[in-house]
N, C-alpha and C positions, 0 to 999 in steps of 0.2 A: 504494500500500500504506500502509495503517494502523496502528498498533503504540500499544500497550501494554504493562505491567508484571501479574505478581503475586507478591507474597509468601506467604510460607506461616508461616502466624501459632502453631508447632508450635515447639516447645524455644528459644522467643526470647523476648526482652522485650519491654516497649511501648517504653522507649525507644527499642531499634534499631528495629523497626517503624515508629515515627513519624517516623526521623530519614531513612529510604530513603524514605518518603513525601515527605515536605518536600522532601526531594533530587528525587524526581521532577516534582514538581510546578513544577522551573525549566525546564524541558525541554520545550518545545512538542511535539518528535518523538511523547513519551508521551500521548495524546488522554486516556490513563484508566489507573487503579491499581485490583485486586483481590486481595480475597483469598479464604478460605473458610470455608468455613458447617460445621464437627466442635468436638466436645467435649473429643473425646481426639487424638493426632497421630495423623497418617495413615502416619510410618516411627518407626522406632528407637523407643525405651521408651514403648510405651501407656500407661506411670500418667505419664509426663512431662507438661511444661505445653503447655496450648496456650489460647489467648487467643480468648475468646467474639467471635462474628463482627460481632454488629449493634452491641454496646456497641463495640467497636471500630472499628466503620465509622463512626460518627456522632463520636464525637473524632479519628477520621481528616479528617472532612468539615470539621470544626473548624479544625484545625491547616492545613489548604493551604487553598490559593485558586481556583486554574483547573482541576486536574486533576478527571475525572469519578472518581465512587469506586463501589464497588459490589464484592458476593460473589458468586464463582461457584461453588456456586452455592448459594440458602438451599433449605434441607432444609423442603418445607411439612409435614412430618409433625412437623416439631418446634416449632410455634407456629400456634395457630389462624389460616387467614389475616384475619379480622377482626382481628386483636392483630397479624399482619405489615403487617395495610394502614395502621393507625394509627402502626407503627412506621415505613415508607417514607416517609410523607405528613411525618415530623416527621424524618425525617434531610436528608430532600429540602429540609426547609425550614432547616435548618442550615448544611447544604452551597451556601445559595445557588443549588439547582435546577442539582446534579449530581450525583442520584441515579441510577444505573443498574439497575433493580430486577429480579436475578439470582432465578430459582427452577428448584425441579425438586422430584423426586415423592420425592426420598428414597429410601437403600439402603444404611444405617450397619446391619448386626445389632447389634454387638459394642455400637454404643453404647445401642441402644433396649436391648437387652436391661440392660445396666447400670443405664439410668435408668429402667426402666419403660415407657416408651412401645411404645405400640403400633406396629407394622410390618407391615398389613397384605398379606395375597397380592398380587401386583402387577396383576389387571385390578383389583382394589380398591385399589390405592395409584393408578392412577391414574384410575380415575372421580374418588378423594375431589381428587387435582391438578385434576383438568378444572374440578370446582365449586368448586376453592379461586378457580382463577385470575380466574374469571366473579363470582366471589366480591368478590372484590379491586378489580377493576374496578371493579365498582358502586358498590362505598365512595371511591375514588376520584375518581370522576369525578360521581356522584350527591350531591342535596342529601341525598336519605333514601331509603336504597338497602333492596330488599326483594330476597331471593334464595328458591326455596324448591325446594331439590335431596336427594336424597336422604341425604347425608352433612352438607350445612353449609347453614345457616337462617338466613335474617336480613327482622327484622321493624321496620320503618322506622328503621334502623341509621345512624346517625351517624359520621363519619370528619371530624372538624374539630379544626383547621385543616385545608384541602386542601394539597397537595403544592405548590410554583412553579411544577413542569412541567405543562402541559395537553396535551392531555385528564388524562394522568397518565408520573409516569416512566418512560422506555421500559424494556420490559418484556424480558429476557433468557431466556429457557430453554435450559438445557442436557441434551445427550443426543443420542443416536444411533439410538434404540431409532425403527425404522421405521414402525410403523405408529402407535402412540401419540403419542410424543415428536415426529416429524415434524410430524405433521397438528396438536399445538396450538403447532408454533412457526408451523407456517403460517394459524392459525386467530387467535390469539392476539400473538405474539413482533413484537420490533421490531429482536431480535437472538437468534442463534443460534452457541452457542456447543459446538463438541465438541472432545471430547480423542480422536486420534488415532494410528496410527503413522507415518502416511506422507500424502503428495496421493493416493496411491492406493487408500489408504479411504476419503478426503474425497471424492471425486469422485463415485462413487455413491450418495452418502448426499444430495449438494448435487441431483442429478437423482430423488430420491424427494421431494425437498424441492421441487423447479419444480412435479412433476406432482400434490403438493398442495394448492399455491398453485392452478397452474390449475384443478383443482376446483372451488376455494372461490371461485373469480375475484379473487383477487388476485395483481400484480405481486410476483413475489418479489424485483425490488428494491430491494425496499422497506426489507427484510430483511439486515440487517449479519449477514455471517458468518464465523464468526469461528476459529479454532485455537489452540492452545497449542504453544509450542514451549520445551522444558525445555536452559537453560544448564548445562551439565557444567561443574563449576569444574577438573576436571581435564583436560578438554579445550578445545582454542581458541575462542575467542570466532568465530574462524571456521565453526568447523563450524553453529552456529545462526543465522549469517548466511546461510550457505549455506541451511540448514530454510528458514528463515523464505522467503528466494527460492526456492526450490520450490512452496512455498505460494502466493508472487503468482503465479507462473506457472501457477497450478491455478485461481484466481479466487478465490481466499479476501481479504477484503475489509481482515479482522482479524488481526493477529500479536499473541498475546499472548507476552511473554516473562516465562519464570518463574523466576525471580531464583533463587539456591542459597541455602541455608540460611545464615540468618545474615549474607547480604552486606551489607556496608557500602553508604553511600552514595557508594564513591566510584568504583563495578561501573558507576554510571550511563553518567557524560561517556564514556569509551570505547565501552560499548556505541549509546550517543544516535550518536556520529561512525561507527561500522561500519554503522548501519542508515541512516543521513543516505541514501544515493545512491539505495535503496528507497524511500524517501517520497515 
């Protein structure tokens, strides 16, 4: 079992945000640090702060050294993915080539409706995801990439510098959603990332997930995959040692743990020693 951190970049500062990064980043256990991709918080007072995802992630990428960094997950409706692919290829190269390059198709109303963005009906949010990510790609991994799809256009289109990573940062999507979201983690994804309530939603979602792969003829393990598991600061650090051990016992590859609001840096070393005998 594998494990990671997230924070939730909603009613905090960057100081403490960057000092539980730093902190994590001593801690081999942690393979990776995330956080998310919203405008406004996802609890408690919507006009409260919440800290922009990508300007955050690349002075996150800054400040530590080994840890991978990446959002789970970015919103493609909220940045053209030619302006996301320029923006991955230049954190990735900040970070030293430990970008983890998180998407998904977008499902904020509350925010698009406040800033204007469109939010199209969802088989149209995700045809426009399917061409973002093919999109992406190209710019990534091409000297001069041409895409020519119904939503997003690219006419010998430049992405320089490239990324460290090659062919390009592994690539994340998150979701659950069956027949869409499945088939372009299995088409696309180098990791697979869903929020759950139990192994026993995971589990069939993980076998819609094999019999995509086999379609497509690929090896899905190829395929990191991954769950969220939420620290109750009012309940014992046990009870999510316990999740998190459900989880390996179901074949989930990834344990992210997601820190409570506001946790200090020092939630780390305790939690790093209860999960030590998982690793």
């Amino acid at each position: 079992m594998r494990f990671a951190i997230k924070t939730r970049p909603e009613h905090t500062t960057w100081q403490q945000l960057r000092d539980v990064w730093i902190a994590a980043d001593e801690f081999e256990i942690f393979e990776s640090a995330w956080h998310w991709d919203h405008f406004y918080p996802l609890t408690g007072d919507m006009a409260g702060p919440n800290l922009e995802a990508w300007t955050t992630l690349a002075a996150l990428a800054q400040a530590t050294q080994r840890i991978r960094v990446g959002c789970q997950v970015t919103g493609m409706i909220y940045r053209h993915p030619a302006v996301l692919a320029n923006m991955a290829a230049t954190t990735d190269i900040i970070s030293g080539g430990r970008l983890e390059l998180g998407i998904g198709a977008g499902w904020n109303q509350m925010e698009c409706d406040a800033y204007g963005i469109d939010l199209p009906p969802l088989k149209e949010r995700f045809d426009r995801f399917d061409e973002g990510v093919q999109a992406m790609i190209a710019l990534l991994t091409e000297k001069s990439a041409n895409f020519d799809g119904q939503y997003i256009k690219l006419t010998d289109a430049y992405c320089e510098p490239k990324a460290v990573q090659t062919p390009h940062p592994p690539i994340t999507i998150g979701g659950k959603g069956p027949k869409r979201t499945l088939r372009a983690v299995a088409r696309w994804a180098q990791h697979w990332n869903v929020i759950v309530a139990s192994p026993a939603e995971w589990t069939p979602l993980k076998e819609i997930l094999v019999g995509h792969c086999e379609d497509l003829g690929r090896d899905v393990k190829e395929i990191t995959c991954s769950v969220n598991v939420r620290i109750d600061p009012d309940e014992p650090l046990d009870k999510a040692v316990a999740d998190a051990t459900a989880y390996a016992e179901a074949g989930v590859d990834l344990v992210i743990m997601n820190l409570p609001l506001d946790a200090p840096p020092s939630v780390l070393e305790p939690l790093a020693t209860a999960l030590a005998p998982l690793a």
